[in-house]
C-alpha positions as a LaTeX table, in Angstrom:
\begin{tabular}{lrrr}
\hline
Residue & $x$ (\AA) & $y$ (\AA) & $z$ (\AA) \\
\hline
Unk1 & 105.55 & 105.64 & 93.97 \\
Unk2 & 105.03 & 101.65 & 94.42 \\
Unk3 & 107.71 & 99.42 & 93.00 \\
Unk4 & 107.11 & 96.05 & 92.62 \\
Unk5 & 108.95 & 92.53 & 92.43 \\
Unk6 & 107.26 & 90.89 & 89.37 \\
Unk7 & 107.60 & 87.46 & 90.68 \\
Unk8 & 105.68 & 88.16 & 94.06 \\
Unk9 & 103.44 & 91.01 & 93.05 \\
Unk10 & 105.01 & 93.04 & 96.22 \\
Unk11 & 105.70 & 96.63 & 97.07 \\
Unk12 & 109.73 & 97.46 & 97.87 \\
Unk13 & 109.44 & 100.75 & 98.75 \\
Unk14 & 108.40 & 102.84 & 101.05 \\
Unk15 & 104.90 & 104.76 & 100.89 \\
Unk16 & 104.45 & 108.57 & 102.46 \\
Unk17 & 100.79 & 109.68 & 101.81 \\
Unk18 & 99.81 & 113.30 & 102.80 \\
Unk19 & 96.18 & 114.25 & 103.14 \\
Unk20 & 94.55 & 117.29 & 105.44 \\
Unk21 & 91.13 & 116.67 & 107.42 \\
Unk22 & 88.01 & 118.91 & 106.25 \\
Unk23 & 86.17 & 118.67 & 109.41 \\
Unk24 & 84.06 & 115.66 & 108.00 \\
Unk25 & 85.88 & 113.36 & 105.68 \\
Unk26 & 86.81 & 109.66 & 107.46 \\
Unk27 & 87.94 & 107.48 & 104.71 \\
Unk28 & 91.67 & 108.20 & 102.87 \\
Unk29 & 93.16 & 105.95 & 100.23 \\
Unk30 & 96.21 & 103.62 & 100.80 \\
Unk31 & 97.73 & 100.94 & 98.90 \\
Unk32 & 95.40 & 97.47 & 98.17 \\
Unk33 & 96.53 & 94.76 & 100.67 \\
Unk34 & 98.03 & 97.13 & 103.46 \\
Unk35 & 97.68 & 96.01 & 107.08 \\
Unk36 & 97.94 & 97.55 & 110.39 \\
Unk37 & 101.29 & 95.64 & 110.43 \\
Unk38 & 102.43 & 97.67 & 107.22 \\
Unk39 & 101.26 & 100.87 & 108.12 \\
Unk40 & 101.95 & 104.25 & 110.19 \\
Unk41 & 99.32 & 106.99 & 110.50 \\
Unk42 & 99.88 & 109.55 & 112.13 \\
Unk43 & 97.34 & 112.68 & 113.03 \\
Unk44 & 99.42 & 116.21 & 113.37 \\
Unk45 & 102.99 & 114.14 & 114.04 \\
Unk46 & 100.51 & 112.44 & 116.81 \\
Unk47 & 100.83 & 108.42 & 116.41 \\
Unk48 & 97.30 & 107.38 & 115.82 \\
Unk49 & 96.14 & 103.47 & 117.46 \\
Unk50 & 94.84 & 100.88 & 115.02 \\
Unk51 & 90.99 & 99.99 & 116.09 \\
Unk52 & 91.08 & 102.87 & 118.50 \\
Unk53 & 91.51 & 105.35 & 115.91 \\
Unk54 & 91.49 & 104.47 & 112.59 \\
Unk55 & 90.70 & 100.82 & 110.51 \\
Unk56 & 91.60 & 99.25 & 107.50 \\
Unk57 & 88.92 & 98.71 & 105.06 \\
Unk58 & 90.09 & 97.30 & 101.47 \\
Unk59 & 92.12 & 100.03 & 100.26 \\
Unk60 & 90.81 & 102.86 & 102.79 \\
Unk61 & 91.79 & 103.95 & 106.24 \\
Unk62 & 88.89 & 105.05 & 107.82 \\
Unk63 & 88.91 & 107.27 & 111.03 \\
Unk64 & 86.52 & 106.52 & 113.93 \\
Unk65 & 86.13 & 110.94 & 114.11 \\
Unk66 & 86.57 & 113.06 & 110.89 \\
Unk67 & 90.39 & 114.32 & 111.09 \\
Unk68 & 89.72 & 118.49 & 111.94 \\
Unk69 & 89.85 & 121.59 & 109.17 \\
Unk70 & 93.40 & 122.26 & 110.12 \\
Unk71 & 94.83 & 118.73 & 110.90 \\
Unk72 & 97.87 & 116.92 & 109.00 \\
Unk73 & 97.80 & 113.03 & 108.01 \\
Unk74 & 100.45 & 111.33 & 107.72 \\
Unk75 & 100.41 & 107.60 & 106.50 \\
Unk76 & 103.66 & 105.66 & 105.84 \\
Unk77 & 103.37 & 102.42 & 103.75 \\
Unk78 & 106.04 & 99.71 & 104.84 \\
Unk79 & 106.68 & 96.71 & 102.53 \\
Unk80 & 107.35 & 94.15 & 105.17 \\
\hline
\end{tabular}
């Protein structure tokens, strides 16, 4: 859950998104207006590198290989 400061229209809390790979899915929602200075993803408790391995695009990550079958994401939202 998202809260938000009226005023500025900013989250205060703390984001944890869980998705699992199917073998051919790249793109996984995230909050509008993220940044690769806001956000963790990690890829089976692996860190994953922004531009290497995933980008930001709108209110997507998108992987540059489709996360596997059995494989854990982990992104983590950071209001800062």
């Amino acid at each position: 859950m998202v809260r938000y400061i009226p005023e500025a229209k900013k989250a205060t809390g703390i984001v944890i998104r869980n998705y699992n790979g199917d073998g051919s899915t790249l793109t996984f929602a995230i909050t509008q207006g993220m940044t690769t200075n806001k956000i963790q993803v990690a890829l089976n408790g692996l860190s994953q590198s922004p531009g290497n391995d995933f980008t930001i695009v709108g209110s997507n990550i998108v992987f540059t290989g489709a996360p596997a079958f059995s494989d854990v994401i982990t992104v983590t939202e950071m209001p800062i």
